[in-house]
N, C-alpha and C positions, 0 to 999 in steps of 0.2 A: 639252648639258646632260643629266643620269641621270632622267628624268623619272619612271622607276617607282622612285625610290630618297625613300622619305622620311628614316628614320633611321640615319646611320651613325658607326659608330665610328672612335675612331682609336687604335691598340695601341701604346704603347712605354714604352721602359724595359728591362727584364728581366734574367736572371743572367749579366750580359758583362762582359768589357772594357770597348765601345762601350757602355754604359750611358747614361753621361750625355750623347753626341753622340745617342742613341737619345733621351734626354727631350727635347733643341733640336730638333730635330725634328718629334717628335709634337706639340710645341707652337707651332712654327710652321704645320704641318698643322691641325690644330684652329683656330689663327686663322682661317688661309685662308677653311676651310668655314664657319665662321661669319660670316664678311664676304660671302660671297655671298648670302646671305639663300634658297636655293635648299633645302635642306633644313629638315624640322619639328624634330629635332632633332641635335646635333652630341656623340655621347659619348665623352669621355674615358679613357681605357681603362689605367692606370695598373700596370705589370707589375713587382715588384719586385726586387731586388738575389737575396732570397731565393726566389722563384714564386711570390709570392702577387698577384695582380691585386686592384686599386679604380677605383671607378667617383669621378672628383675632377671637381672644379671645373673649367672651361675654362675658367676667368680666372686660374687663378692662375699664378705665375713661378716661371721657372729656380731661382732661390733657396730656393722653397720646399720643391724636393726635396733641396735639400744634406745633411739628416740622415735621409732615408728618404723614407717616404709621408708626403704633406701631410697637415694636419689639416682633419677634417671628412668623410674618403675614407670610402664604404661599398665595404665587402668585398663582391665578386663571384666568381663560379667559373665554368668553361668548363666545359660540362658536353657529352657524347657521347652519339651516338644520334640517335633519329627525332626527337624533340624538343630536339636540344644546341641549345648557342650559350650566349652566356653570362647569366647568371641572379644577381640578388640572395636574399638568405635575408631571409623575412621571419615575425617572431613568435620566442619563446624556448621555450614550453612543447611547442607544435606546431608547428615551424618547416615554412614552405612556401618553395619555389622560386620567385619572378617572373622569366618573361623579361624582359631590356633590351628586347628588339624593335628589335634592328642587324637593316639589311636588307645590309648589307656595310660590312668594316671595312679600314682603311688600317692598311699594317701599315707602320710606323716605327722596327723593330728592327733595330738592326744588331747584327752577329757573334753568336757564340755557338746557343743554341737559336731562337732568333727570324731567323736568317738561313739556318740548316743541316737547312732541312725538318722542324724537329720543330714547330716552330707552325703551320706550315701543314698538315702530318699530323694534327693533332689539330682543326683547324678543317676538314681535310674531313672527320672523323669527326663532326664534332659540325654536319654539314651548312651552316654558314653558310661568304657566301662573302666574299672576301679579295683585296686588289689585289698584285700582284705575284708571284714565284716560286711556279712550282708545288714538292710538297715534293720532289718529283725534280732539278728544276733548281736547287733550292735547296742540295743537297746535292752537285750534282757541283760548283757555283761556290763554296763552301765548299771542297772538297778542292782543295789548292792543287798535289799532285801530278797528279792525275784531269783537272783542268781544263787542265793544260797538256799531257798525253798528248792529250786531246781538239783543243784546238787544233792541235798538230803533225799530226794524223792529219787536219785537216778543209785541211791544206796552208799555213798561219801558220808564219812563223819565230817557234823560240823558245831562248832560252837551255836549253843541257842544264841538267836537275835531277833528281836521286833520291834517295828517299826515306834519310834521316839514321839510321841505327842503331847501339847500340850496338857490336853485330859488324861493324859496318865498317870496314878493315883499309887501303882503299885507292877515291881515286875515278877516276873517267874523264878528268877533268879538271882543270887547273892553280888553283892560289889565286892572288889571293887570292878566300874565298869570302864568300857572303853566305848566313844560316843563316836560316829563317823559320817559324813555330808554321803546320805542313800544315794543319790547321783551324781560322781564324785571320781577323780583319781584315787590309785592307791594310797596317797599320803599327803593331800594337801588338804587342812580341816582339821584332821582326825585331833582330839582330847580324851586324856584320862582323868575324870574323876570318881570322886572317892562314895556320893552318893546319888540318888534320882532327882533330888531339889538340883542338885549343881549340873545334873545333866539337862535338866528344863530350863534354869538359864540359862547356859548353853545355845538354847534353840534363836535367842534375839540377839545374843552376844556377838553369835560366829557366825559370819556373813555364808561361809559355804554351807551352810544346816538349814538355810533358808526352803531351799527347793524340798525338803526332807531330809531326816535323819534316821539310823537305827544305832540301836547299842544291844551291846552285847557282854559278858563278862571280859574283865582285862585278866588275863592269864600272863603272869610274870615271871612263869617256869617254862612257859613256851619260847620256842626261836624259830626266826624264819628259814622257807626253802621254798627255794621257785626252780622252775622246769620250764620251758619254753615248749612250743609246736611247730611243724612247719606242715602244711597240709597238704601241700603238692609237690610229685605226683602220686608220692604213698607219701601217709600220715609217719615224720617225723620227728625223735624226741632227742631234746639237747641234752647235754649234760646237768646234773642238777646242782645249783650254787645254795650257799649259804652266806645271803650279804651283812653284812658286818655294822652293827650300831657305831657311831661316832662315842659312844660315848658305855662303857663297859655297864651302866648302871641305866642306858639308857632304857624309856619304857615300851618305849614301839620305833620303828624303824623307821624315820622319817625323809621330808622332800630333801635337805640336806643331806644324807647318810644317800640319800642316790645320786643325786645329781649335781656331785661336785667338781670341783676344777674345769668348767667350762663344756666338759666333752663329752656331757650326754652320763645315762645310766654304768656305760661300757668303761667309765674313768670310778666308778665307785668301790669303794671297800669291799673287800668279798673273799671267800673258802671256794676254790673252782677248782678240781670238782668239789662237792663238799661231804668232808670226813664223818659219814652217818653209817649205822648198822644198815648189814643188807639185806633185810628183811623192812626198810623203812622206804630205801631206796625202790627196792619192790614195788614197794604199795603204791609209791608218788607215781612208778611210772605206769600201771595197774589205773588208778586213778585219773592220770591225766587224761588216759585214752578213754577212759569213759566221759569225763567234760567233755575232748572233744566231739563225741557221739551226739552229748546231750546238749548242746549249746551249740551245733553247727559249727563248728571254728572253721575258718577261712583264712588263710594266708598266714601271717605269722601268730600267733598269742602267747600270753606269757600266764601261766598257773600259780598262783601263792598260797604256799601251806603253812600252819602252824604243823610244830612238832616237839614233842617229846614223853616222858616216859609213857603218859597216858595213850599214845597213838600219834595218827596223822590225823589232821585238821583241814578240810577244804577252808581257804579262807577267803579268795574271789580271783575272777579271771578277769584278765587284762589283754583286750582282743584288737588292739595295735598299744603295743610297748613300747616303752621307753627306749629307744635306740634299735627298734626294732626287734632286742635280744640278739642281734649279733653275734654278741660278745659271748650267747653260751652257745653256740653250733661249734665245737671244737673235738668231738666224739662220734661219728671222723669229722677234720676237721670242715668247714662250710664258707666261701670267702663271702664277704657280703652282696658282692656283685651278683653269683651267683645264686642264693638267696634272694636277690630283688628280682632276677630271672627266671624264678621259681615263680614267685610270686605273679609277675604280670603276666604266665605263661596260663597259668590259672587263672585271668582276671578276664582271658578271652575265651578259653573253654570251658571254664565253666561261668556263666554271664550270672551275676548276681540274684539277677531279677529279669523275669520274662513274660510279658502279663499278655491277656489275650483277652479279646472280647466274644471269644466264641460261643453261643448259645443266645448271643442281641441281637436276634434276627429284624426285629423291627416290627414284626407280627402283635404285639402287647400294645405300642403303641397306636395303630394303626384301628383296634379295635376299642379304643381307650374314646369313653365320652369326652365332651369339651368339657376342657378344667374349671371354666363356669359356673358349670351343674353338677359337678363336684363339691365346689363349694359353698351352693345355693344351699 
């Protein structure tokens, strides 16, 4: 239990794809905390389509955000600095700043800015602390080329991939290929096709290929398997699933085939545990503890492998998941409460980010000509 933690937040939403798997989420989260009775208070941190954050109601449903911000939400701001964190505006003629007073917030963003180190970059500026990726590791498991150079180099098989450009003329490898948005969730974007011309149209067609792409071969003999982490207070491993295509013929495992019936990742098709030789299981769990080494993982993450007869396949890490992964802490079992407890107990001992100005004595400047005659 966080016993120095009275008030904290829980952050989701914001300008993604993952949006609304970000809202099932945050509001599963927020249940959670609030059924423990363990904190004074549980604040709901409401990040909108456009960047604008509200401070909402912790009771209210899924439904309520289908046409935006619920009704009743006050407007809040993250605000940087020795005093940041986030703050309501109060008064019209002289408006003042009130802090909320989060003592640490769960962050429940997936893709986009809320997953690729920029919200966590601006939460270590604005001092307050935060459960999950640092903005570093946020940002290399984010880049979907970066993060599998990184695996290959840390000794992980992986399918070749690189990066998708228009000048590209010719690749390393045979089709057919599988095309996928470089800074991206697991499954929203991604296309198969059959050559390199249809993967370069691709690049203007498919609004998330915008920011970058890479491809890679499509392997059709392959099937997935994920493993989750929990990294405080010893690095833990969940059981491994095998989630299930909607569709027997299907080609990649897509945003449907997870995130159906409303209820997040945790409601989707799947083999739990899942029926694999054990000598494969071996390796994923072998393997996962090396990503976590080589990627920093922080708080919860989820690992996705290709597999089959050819081996194991690193295929990319997901360093806040879809429902958190919950649903696979079952080996012993893990309640989620206590999983978010994990987490934010970790978000104050060990602080993200700690920066120091030690060695700006002020001595450089002091002997430093006028900038003048610098530039004379």
């Amino acid at each position: 239990m966080v016993n120095s933690l009275k008030s904290v937040g829980v952050l989701f939403g914001g300008p993604s794809p993952e949006h609304d798997v970000s809202v099932l989420t945050g509001l599963h989260a927020v249940r959670a905390l609030q059924e423990t009775g363990r904190f004074s208070r549980v604040v709901s941190i409401f990040w909108s389509k456009a960047g604008d954050f509200s401070a909402i109601d912790g009771r209210v449903e899924a439904k309520d955000f289908a046409d935006g911000t619920p009704r009743g939400a006050q407007a809040v701001s993250l605000m940087i600095g020795g005093d940041g964190g986030f703050v309501a505006r109060r008064g019209r003629m002289a408006p003042k700043f009130e802090s909320l007073e989060i003592d640490s917030v769960v962050l429940c963003t997936h893709g986009g800015p809320g997953e690729d180190g920029s919200i966590q970059g601006a939460l270590d500026l604005a001092g307050l602390s935060y459960t999950g990726p640092t903005a570093a590791s946020a940002a290399l498991g984010m880049d979907k080329f970066a993060a599998g150079e990184v695996a290959r180099a840390a000794g992980l098989m992986t399918l070749p991939r690189t990066v998708l450009r228009k000048d590209l003329v010719e690749l390393p490898f045979e089709g057919p290929y599988i095309v996928k948005p470089r800074f991206g969730g697991s499954s929203i974007g991604i296309d198969v096709v059959a050559d390199l011309g249809t993967a370069l149209a691709r690049l203007d067609a498919n609004v998330h290929l915008r920011r970058g792409a890479v491809i890679e071969p499509y392997r059709g003999d392959l099937y997935d398997l994920q493993i989750a982490l929990c990294s405080f207070p010893a690095l833990t491993l969940s059981a491994i699933e095998r989630p299930l295509r909607s569709d027997a013929l299907g080609e990649i495992l897509n945003y449907q085939d997870k995130y159906v019936g409303g209820s997040g990742m945790d409601a989707a098709a799947r083999e739990l545990p899942a029926k694999i030789p054990a000598e494969h299981a071996e390796r994923i769990r072998s393997d996962a503890t090396i990503v976590a080494g080589a990627f920093g993982v922080r708080g919860v993450a989820r690992i996705d492998f290709l597999a089959g007869d050819g081996g194991i396949y690193f295929n990319e890490i997901n360093t806040i998941p879809g429902s958190l992964s919950r649903h696979l802490f079952i080996d012993p079992p893990l309640a989620f409460a206590d999983l978010l407890d994990r987490m934010l107990q970790e978000s104050v001992e060990s602080p993200s980010a700690q920066y120091s100005s030690a060695g700006a004595t002020g001595a450089l400047l002091l002997d430093a000509k006028s900038i003048s005659s610098k530039l004379g």
